[in-house]
C-alpha positions in Angstrom: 194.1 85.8 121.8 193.9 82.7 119.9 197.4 83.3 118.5 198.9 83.6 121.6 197.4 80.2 122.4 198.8 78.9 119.4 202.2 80.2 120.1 201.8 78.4 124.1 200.9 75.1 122.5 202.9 74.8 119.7 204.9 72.1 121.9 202.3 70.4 122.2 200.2 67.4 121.0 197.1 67.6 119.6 195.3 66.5 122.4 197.2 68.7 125.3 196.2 71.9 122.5 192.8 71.3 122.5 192.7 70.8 126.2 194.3 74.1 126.5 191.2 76.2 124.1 187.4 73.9 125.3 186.1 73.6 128.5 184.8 70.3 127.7 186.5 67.1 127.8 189.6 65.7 125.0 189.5 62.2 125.2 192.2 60.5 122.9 191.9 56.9 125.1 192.2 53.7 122.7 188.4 52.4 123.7 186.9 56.2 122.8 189.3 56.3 119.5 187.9 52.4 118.8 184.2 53.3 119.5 184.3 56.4 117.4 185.7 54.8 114.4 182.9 53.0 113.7 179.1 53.8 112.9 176.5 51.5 111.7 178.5 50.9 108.1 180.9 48.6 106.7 184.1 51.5 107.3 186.5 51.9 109.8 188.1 54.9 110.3 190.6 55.6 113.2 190.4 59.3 114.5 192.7 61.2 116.3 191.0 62.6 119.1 187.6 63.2 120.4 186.4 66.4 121.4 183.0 66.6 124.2 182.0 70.2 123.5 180.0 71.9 126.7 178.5 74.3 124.6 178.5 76.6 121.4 181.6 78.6 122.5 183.5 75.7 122.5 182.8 74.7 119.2 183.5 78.2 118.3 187.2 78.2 119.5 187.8 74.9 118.2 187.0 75.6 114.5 189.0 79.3 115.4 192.1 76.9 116.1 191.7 74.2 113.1 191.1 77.1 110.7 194.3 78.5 111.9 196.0 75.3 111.4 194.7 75.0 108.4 196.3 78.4 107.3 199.5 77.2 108.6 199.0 73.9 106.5 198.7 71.5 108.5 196.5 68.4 107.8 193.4 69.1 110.0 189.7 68.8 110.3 186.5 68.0 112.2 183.8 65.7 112.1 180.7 66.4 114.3 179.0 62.8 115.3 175.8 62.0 117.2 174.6 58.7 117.8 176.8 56.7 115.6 174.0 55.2 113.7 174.3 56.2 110.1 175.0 53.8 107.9 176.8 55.7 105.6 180.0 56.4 107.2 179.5 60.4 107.4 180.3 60.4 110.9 183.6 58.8 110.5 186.8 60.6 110.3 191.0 60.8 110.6 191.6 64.1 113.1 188.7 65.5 115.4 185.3 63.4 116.4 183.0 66.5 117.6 180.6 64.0 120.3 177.4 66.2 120.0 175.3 63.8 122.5 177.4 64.4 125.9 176.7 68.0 126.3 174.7 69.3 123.6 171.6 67.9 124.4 169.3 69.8 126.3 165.1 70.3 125.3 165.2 74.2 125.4 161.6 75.5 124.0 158.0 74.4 123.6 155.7 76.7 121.4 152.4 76.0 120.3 153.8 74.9 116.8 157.3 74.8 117.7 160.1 73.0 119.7 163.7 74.5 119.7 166.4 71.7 121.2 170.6 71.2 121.1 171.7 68.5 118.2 172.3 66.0 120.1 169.4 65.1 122.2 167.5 61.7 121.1 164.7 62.1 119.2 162.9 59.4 121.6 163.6 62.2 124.2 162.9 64.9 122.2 159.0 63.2 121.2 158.1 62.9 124.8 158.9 66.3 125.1 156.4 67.5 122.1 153.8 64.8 123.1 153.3 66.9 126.3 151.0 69.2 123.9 149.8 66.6 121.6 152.7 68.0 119.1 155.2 65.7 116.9 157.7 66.5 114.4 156.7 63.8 112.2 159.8 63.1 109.8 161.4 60.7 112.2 163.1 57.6 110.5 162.8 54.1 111.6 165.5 54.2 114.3 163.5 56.7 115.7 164.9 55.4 119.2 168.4 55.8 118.8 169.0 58.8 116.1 169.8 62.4 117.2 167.7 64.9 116.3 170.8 66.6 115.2 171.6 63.8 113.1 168.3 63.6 111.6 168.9 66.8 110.2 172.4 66.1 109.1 171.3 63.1 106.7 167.5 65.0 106.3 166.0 61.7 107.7 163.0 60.3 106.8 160.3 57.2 107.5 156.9 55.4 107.7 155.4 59.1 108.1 156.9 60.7 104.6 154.4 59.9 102.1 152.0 62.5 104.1 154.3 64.3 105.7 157.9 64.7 103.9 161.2 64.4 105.8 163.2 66.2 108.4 164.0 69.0 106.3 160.4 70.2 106.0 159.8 70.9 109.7 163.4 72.7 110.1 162.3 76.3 110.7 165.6 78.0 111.8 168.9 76.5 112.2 171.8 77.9 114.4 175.4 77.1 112.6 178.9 77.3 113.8 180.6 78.2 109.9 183.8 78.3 109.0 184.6 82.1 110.7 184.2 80.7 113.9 181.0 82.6 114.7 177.3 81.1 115.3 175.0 82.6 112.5 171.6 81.9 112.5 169.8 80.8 109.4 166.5 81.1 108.0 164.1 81.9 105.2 164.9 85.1 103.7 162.8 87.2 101.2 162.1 90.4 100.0 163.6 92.9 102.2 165.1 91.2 104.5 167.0 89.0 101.8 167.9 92.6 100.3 169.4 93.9 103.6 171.3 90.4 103.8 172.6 90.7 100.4 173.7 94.4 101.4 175.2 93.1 104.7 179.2 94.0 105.3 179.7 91.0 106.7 180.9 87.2 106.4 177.1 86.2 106.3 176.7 88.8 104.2 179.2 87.9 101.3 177.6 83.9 102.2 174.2 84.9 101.0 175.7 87.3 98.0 177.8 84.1 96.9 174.6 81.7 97.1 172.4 84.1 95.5 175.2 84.3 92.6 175.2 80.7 92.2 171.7 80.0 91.9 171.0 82.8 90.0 173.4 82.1 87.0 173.1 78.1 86.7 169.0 78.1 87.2 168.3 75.7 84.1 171.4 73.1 85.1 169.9 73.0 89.1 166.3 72.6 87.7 167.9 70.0 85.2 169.4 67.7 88.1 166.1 68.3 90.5 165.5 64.5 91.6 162.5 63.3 89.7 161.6 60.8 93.0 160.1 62.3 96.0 162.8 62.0 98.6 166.4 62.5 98.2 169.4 62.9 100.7 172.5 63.1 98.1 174.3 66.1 96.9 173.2 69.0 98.2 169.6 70.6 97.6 170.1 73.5 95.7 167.1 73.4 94.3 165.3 73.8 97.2 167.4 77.2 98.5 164.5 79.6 96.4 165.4 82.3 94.1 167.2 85.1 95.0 167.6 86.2 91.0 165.3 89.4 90.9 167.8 90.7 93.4 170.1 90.4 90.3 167.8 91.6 87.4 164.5 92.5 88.9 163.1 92.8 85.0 162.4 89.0 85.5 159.1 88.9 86.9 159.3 84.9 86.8 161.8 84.2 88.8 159.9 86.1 91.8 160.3 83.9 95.3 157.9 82.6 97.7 155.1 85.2 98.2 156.0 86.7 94.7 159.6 88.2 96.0 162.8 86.9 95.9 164.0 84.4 98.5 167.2 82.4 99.8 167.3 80.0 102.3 170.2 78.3 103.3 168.8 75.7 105.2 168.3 73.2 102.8 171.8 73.3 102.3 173.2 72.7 106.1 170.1 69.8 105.9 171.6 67.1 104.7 174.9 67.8 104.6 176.3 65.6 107.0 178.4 68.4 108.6 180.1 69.3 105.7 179.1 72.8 105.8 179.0 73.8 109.4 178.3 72.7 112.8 174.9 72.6 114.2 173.9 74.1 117.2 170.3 74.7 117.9 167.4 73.3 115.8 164.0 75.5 115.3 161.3 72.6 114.2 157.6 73.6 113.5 155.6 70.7 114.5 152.3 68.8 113.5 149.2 67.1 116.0 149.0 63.9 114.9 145.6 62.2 114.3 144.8 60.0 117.2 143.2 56.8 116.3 145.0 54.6 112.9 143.7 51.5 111.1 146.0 49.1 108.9 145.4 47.3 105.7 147.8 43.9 105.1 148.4 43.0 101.9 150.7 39.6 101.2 152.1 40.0 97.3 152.9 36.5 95.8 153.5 38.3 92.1 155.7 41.5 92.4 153.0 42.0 89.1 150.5 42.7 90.9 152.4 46.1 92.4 151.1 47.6 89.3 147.5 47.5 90.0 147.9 47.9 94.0 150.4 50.7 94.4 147.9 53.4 92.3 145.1 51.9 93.9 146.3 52.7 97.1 148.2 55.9 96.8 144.3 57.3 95.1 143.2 56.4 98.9 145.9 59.2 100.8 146.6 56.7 103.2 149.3 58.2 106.1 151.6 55.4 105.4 152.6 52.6 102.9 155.4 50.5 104.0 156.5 47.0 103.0 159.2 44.3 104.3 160.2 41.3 102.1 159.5 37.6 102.8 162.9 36.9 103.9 162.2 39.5 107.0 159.0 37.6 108.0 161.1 34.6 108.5 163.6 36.7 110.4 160.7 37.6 112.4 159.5 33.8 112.3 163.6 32.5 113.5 163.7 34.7 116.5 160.2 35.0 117.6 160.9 35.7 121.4 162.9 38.7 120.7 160.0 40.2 118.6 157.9 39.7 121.4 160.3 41.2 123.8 160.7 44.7 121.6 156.8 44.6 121.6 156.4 43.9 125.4 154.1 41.2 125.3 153.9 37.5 125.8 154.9 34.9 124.0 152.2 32.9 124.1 149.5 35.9 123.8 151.2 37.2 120.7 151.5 33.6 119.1 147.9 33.5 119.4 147.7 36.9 117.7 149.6 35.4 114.6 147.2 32.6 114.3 145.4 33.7 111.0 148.4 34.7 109.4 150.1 31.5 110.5 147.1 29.6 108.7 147.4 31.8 105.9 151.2 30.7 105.2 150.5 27.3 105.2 147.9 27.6 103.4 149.3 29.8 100.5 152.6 30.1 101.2 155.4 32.7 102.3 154.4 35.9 100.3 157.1 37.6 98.3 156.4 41.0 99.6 154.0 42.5 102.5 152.5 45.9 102.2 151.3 47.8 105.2 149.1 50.8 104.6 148.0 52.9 107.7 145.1 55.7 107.7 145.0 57.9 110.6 141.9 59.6 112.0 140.3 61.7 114.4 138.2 58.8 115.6 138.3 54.7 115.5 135.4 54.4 112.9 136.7 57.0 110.6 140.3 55.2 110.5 138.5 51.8 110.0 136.3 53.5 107.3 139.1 54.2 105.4 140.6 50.9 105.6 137.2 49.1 104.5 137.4 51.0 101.4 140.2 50.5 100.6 140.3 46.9 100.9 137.2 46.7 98.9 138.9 48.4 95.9 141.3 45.5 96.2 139.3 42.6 96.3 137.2 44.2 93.7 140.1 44.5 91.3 140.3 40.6 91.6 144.0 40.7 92.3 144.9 37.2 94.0 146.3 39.4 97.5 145.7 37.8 100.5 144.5 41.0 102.9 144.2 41.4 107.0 142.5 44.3 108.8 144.2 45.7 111.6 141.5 47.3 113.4 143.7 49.6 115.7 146.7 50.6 116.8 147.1 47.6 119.2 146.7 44.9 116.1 148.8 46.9 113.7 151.6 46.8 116.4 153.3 43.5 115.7 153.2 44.3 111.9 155.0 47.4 112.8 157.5 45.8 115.4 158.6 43.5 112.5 159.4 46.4 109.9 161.5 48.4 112.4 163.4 45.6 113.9 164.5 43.9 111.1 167.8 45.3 110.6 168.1 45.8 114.4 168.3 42.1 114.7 169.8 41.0 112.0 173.0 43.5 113.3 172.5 41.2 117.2 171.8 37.7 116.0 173.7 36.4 113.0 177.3 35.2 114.0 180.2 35.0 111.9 178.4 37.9 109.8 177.8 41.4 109.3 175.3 43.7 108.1 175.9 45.6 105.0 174.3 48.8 104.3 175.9 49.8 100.5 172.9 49.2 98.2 170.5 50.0 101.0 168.8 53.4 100.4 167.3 53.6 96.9 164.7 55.3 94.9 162.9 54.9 92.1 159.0 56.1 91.0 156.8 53.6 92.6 154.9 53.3 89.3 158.4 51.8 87.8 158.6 49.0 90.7 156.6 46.1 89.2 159.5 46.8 86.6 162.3 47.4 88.8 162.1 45.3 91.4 162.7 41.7 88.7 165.6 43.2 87.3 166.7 43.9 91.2 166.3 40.7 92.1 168.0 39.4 89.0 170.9 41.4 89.8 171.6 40.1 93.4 170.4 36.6 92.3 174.5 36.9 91.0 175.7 36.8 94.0 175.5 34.4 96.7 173.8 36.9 99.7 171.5 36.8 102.0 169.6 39.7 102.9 166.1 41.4 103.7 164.2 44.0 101.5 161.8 46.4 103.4 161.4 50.2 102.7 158.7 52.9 102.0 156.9 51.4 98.8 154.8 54.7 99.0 157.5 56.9 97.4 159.6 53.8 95.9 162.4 54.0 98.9 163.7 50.7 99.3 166.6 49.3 102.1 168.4 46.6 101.5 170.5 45.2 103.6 172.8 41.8 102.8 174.9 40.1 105.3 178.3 39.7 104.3 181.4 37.7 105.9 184.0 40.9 106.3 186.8 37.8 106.6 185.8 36.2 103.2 188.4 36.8 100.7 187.2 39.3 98.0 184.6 40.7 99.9 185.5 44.5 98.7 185.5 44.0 94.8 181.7 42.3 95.1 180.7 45.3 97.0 182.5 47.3 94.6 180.9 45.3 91.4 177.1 45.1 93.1 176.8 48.9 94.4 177.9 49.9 90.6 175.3 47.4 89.1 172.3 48.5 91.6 173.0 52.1 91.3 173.2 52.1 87.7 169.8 50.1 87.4 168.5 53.1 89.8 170.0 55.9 87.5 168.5 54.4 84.6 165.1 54.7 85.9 165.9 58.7 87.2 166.3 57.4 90.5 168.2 58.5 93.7 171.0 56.7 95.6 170.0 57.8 98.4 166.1 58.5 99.9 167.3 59.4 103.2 170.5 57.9 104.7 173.0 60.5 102.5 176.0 59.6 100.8 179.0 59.7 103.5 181.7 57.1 102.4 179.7 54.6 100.9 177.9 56.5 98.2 179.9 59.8 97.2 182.1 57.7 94.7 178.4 57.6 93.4 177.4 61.3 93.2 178.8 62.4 89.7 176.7 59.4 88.5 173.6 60.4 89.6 173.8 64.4 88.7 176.8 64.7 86.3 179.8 66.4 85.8 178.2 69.9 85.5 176.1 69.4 88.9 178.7 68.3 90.9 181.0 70.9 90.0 178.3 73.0 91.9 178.3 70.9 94.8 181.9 71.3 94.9 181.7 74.8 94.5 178.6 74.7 97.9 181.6 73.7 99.9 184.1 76.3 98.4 181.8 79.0 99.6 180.8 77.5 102.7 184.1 76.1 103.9 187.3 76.8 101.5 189.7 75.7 104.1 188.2 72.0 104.5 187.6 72.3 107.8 184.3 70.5 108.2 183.3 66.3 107.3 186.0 66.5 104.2 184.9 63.9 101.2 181.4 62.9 102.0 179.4 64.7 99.9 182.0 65.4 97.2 185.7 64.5 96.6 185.9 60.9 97.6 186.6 57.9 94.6 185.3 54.7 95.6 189.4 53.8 94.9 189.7 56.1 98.5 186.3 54.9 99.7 187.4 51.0 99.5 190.6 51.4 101.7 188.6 52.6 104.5 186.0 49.0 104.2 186.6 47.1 107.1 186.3 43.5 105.1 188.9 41.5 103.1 190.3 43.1 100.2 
């Protein structure tokens, strides 16, 4: 069938042939090709056409007719997007933008600890849902109201809830997958013997699981080797996490026994992550958490990044939910445009001005700090949440450390603290003319007991160059964003990013670091990949991607493949 189709179209241009094999709409029209070549990055890349798939059998015929291209050699591929958002350039790409949010967005299941829902519904939409029974999937990042949940999944997102609760990838029950046969295969956890029946399987899933288990199984001390030594990371792809299929293999080796003492494989942690390099989503199993009702907030305001070394153990003895920070140069962001603040918050001017008072007084009194350090309990009641915060700030003021500190008592007070660490970049994106954000440097990790140490030699390092830019990230687990404004028009602009991404992610490295907590790799940070996990490690990623997909069908070069010589001609600034 699909040949014939081929032979009908072979007169054809791209866009009349796909017009021909999906029910949903082809839309090659300059303002869809000039919104899709953009996300939230610093890259521009123009794509052919883009593709609104109504459903899974769409995307089903339409990787049946680029693999088939692809045999026939033609230059061919497909690149699913969602929201635009990431600031990594994974969603951008030269043939086929797959737009996941027209159609593929419906809320299908609620289960007392589940939700099933289509990739591209908003998580915004997809919370309200869940709140109906007091449920929340809790590894939502701070553009919580305008990423996909499909997306989420794509980069394994995470936020102000990850120091209790992880990232996206740890409520991902069940994923179903368009792969590189055209089918829909659904994955999940697989162990003792139901992984053996897999591995037994006739089939293209089959030889998929026999060709992970293989992989796994012979390079066990190189994966464990190049395990991130941080809490959270989104590059390369998590092989570490898959389980351990080995006893399949030699089942003498009593050690190597999976989860629940037999062997397991689980190739979600692979499609998580990915960035559509491996497949194309189609329906997302997530188990779900209640979240504790009532929350308190502790304030610090840091004038001596020394005194991170006495308050970030302090703190992280406590179990607090949260512990975020922004930079002082965000608090006078939040200072310069005041109204709009007020605006995302839905209050008054003049009633939140009056809410700032004490921390007005505070910063004429002592000063602009250089960093502030929010750290929320959650509770099952007001007094318990408060409780915790009480302590807490007693361990600090006992500890003499010269830390100015604010109770929030509730959820109401912490609310414009909060407003200010979400919207930073938000507004910085709307409100500074003649500039432009850029997100190269802005994902980092490091152990948060290294970041009295870090953080100097940080700041040293873009002290070289004349940038302005905010700091604010999850001090909890050592995830910091930073974000500089550039001018794209200023002559050079391409070798300073060039110079400053090598110089801040060889600091990171040197510290065992990762380049990227939770935004991925895309275009901006795969030239970086082989310097985080080494020659021997990437050669595995590379060889992921020859299992899952050796035609190239899927998000070529942002995981693997891509020198920042390739990366740099797709920058939309000066050269």
């Amino acid at each position: 069938m699909l040949g014939a189709v081929l032979l009908y179209t072979a007169c054809m241009g791209l866009t009349e042939e796909l017009r021909q094999i999906v029910k949903g709409e082809v839309d090659d029209s300059p303002e869809t090709l000039e919104k899709n070549s953009r996300d939230a990055s610093l890259f521009k890349v123009h794509p052919e056409v883009v593709v609104r798939p109504k459903n899974a059998e769409d995307i089903q015929a339409l990787v049946q007719f680029v693999a088939a291209k692809k045999k026939a050699g033609e230059k061919i591929s497909i690149t699913a997007r969602a929201a635009g958002t990431d600031m990594s350039g994974g969603p951008l790409g030269e043939s086929i933008i797959l737009d996941m949010v027209a159609h593929l967005n419906r809320f299908i299941e609620l289960g007392e600890d589940y939700a099933i829902a289509e990739p591209g519904m908003y998580f915004r939409d997809f919370d309200i849902e869940t709140k109906k029974k007091n449920l929340e999937m809790p590894g939502y990042p701070a553009s919580r109201n305008l990423a996909t949940i499909g997306g989420m999944v794509a980069n394994n997102a995470g936020g102000e809830k990850n120091l209790k609760y992880g990232k996206t990838g740890r409520y991902v029950e069940e994923l179903e997958v368009v792969l590189t046969d055209g089918e829909v295969h659904t994955l999940k956890l697989c162990q003792g013997d139901t992984l053996t029946q897999k591995l037994a399987e006739q089939s293209f899933e089959g030889e998929l699981y026999r060709k992970v288990a293989e992989l796994v199984s012979k390079n066990k001390e190189t994966i464990e080797a190049a395990r991130p030594k941080v809490t959270k990371n989104s590059s390369g792809y998590a092989l570490w996490d898959v389980g351990d299929p080995s006893t399949s293999f030699d089942k003498a080796q009593d050690k190597s026994l999976g989860a629940g003492g037999h062997p397991s494989l689980n190739l979600i942690p692979l499609i998580v992550g990915s960035q559509g390099a491996l497949g194309v989503i189609t329906k997302i199993r997530f188990g779900l958490v209640s979240p504790k009702p009532y929350s308190s907030m502790l304030v610090m305001f840091v004038n001596d990044l020394k005194e991170l070394g006495t308050i970030i153990p302090a703190v992280l003895a406590e179990k607090p939910d949260s512990f975020e920070s922004y930079d002082d140069k965000t608090l006078s962001l939040a200072v310069k445009y005041f109204p709009e603040f007020a605006a995302q918050m839905k209050a008054g001017i003049i009633s939140l001005g009056f809410s700032f008072l004490p921390e007005i007084w505070m910063l004429i009194t002592h000063g602009i700090p250089k960093l502030i350090l929010l750290v929320e309990f959650r509770a099952d009641s007001q007094q318990e949440a408060l409780h915790k915060v009480k302590v807490l700030a007693g361990k600090i003021r006992d500890s003499h450390i010269r830390t100015n500190v604010r109770i929030a008592k509730d959820e109401k007070a912490a609310r414009k603290y909060w407003t200010i660490r979400r919207e930073s970049f938000s507004l910085l994106r709307k409100k500074v003319r003649g500039m432009k954000t850029a997100p190269f440097i802005d994902d980092f990790v490091v152990l948060p007991s290294t970041l009295p140490e870090f953080l100097p030699k940080l700041n040293d390092i873009l002290l070289q160059y004349d940038l302005t830019y905010t700091i604010a990230g999850h001090v909890g687990d050592g995830n910091f964003h930073i974000i500089p404004l550039i001018d794209p028009k200023k002559p050079g602009m391409a070798k300073v990013i060039d110079e400053l991404s090598h110089k801040v992610y060889n600091l990171v490295i040197s510290y065992h670091g990762s380049i990227s907590g939770e935004h991925n790799d895309g275009l901006v940070r795969t030239p970086y990949v082989r310097a985080m996990f080494g020659p021997e490690m990437t050669a595995l990623f590379e060889e992921v991607e020859k299992i899952f997909d050796p035609l190239g069908i899927f998000n070529p070069g942002k995981k693997v493949g891509t020198s920042f010589a390739e990366s740099a001609k797709k920058l939309d600034v000066a050269q």
